[in-house]
ROTIMI-846925 format. One record per atom (N, C-alpha, C): x, z, y; residue in one letter. Coordinates in steps of 0.2 Angstrom, whole numbers, plus 2048, in hexadecimal, padded with zeros to 3 digits. Layout:
N
XZYa ...
***
This chain:
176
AE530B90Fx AE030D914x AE330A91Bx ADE305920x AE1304925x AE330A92Ax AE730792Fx AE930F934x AE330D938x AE331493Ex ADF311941x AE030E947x AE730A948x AE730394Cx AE32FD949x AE52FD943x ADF2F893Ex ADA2F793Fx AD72FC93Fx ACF301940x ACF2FD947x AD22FF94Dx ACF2FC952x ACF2F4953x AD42F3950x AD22EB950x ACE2E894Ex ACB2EC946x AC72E9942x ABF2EA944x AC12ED94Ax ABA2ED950x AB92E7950x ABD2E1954x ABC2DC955x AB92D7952x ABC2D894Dx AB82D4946x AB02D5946x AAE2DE943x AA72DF944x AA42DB94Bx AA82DC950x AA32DB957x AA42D3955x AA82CF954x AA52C7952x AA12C794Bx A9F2CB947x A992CA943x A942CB947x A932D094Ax A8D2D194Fx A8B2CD953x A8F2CA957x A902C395Dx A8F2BF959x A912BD951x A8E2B694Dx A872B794Bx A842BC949x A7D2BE945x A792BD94Cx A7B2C0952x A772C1956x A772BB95Cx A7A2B695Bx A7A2AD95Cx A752AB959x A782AD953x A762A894Ex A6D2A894Ex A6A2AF94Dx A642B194Dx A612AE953x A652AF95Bx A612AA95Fx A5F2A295Dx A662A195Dx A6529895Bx A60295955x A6029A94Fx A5A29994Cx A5229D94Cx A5229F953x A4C2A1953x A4A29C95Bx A4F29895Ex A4B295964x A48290962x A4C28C95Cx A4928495Cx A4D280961x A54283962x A58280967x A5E27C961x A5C27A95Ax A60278955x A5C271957x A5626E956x A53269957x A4F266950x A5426194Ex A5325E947x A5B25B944x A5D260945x A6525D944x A6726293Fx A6425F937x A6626492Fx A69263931x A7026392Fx A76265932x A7826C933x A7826B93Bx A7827293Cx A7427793Bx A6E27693Bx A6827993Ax A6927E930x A6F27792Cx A6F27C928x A77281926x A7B27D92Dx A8028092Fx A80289931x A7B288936x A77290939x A76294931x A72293930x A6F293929x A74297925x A7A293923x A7F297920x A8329B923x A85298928x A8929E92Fx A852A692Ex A7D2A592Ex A7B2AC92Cx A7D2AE928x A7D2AC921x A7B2AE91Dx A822B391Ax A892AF91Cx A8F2AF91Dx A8F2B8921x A8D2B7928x A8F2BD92Ex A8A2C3927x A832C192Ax A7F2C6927x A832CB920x A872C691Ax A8A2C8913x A912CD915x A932CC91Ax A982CD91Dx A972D4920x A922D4924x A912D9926x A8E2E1924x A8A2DF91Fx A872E191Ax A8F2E5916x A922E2914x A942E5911x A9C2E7912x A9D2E791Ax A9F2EF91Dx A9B2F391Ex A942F291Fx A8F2F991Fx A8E2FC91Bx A8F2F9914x A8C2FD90Cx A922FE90Ax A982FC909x A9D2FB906x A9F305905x A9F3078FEx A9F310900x AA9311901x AAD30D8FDx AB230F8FDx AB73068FDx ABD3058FEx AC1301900x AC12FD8F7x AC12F78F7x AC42F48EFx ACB2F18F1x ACC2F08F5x AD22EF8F7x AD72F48FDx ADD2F58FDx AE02F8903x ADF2F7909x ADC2F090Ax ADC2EE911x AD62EC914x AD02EF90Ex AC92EE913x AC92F2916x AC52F091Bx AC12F591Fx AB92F691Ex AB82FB920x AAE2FC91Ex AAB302924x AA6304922x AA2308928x AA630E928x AA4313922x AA931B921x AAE31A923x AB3314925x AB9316928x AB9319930x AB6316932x AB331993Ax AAD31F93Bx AAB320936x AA8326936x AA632892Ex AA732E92Dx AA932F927x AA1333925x A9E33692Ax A9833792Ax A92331926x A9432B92Bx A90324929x A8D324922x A88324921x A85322918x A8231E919x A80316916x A7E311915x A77312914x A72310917x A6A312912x A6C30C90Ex A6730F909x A6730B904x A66303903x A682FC901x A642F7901x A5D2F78FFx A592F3902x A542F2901x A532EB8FDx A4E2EC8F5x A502E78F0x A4C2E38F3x A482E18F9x A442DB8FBx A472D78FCx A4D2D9901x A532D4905x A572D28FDx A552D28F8x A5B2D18F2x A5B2CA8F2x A562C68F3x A572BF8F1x A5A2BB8F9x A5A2BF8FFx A612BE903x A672BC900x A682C38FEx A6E2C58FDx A712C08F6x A6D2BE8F6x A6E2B88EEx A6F2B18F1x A6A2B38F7x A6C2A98F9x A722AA8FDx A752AF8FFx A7E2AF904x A822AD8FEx A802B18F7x A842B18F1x A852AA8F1x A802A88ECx A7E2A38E8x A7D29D8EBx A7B29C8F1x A782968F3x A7F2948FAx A832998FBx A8829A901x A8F29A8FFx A9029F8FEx A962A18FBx A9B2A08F5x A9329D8EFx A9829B8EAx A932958E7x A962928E3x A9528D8E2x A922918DAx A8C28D8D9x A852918D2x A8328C8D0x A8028D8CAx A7C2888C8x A7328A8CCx A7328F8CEx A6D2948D2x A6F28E8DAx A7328A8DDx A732898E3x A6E2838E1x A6C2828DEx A6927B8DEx A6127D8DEx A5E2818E0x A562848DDx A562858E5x A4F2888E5x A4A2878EAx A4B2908EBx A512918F1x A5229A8F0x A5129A8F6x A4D29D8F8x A4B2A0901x A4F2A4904x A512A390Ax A552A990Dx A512A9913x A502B1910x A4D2B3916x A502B791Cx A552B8920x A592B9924x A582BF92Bx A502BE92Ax A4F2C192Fx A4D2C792Dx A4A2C9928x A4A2CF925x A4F2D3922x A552CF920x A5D2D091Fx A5E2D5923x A5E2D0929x A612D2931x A5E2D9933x A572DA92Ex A552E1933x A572E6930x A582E592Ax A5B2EB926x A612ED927x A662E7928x A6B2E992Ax A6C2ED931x A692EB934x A692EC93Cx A682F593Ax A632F8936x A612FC935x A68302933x A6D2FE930x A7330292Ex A79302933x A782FD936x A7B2FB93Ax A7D301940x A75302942x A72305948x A7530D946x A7631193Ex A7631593Dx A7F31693Fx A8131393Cx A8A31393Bx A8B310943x A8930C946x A8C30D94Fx A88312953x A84315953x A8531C954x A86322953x A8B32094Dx A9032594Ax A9432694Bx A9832194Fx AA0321952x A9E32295Ax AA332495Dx AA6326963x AA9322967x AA731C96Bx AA931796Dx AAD318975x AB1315977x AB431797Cx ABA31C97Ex ABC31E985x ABE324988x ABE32A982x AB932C980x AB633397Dx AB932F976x ABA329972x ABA32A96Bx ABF32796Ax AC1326964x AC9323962x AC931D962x AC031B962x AC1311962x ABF310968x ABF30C96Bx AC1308973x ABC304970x ABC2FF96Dx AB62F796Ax AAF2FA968x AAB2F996Dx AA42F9968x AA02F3968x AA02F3961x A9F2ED95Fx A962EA95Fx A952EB965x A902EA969x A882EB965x A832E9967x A7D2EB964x A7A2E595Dx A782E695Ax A762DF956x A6F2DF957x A6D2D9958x A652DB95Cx A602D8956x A5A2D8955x A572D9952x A552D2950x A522CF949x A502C794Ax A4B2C494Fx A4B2C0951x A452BE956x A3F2BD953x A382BF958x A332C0956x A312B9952x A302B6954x A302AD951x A372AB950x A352A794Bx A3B2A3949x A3929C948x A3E29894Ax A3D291949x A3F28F942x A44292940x A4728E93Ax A48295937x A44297932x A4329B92Dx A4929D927x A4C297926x A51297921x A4E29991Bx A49293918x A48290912x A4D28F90Dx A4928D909x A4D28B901x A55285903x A58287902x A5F281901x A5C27E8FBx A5D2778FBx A5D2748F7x A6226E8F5x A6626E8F3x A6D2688F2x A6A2658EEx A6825E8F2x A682598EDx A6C2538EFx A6824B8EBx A6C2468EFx A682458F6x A642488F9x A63248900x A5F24D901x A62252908x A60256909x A5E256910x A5825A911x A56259919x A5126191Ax A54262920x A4D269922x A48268924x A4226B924x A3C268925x A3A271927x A3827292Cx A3627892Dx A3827D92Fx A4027E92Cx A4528292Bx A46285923x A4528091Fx A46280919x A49277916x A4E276913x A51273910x A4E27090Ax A4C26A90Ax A48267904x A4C263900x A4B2628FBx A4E25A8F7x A482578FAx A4D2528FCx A472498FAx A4A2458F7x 
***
């Protein structure tokens, strides 16, 4: 189990998932990516990545390792609501289409990111109001607010599609 020096450190962490999703969410809802797949599906994954990441300090109920950190450490009260199966096929394209290498990363999987984002935000909002931040608590770092997806989005985070060419068109990734 971390001490709680750990603990304050491993604030820093959560406060750059916050800072990444909450980037990130701008840059893909202004239409300030342009037409550069590329980045557009760099952004793409950088969510997909913080969002999975973040998620799973907020549900995680107990440690698989010695040296993770998760919500309950910071407030033992904290209880995770439940996921919601709609965000499931998210959660499959951070898997599947991000993070590991599938015979599923080749198919037309949607990531929808923005309804991710609000469910989490939803767990989020419950476990940073449960700790004690500053002067008055034992953690100093509050790892700031995670804001909500923007009303419109430019770039939706469609289907990836790896093929032998790949290009966004809308904010979904197509073979041509």
């Amino acid at each position: 189990m971390p001490t709680i020096d750990e603990l304050k450190d491993a604030l820093e962490h959560i406060k750059y998932e916050v800072d990444m999703i909450n980037g990130l969410s701008a840059k893909l809802g202004s239409g300030a990516l342009g037409n550069d797949d590329v980045l557009k599906n760099a952004c793409l994954e950088s969510m997909a990545i913080h969002l999975r990441s973040l998620e799973s300090f907020l549900q995680m109920g107990q440690a698989n390792k010695s040296d993770d950190v998760y919500a309950r450490l910071y407030a033992t009260s904290y209880v995770a609501p439940p996921k919601d199966a709609t965000n499931d096929l998210a959660r499959e394209y951070a898997n599947k289409c991000v993070a590991h290498q599938t015979t599923k990363r080749a198919h037309n999987m949607p990531f929808r990111w923005q309804a991710w984002l609000s469910e989490i935000k939803v767990a989020y909002d419950i476990w940073r109001n449960s700790i004690s931040f500053g002067s008055s608590g034992k953690f100093n770092t509050d790892p700031g607010e995670l804001n909500p997806p923007p009303a419109s989005v430019a770039i939706s985070g469609g289907p990836l599609n790896i093929g032998a060419s790949a290009m966004v068109s809308t904010g979904s990734v197509t073979s041509t």
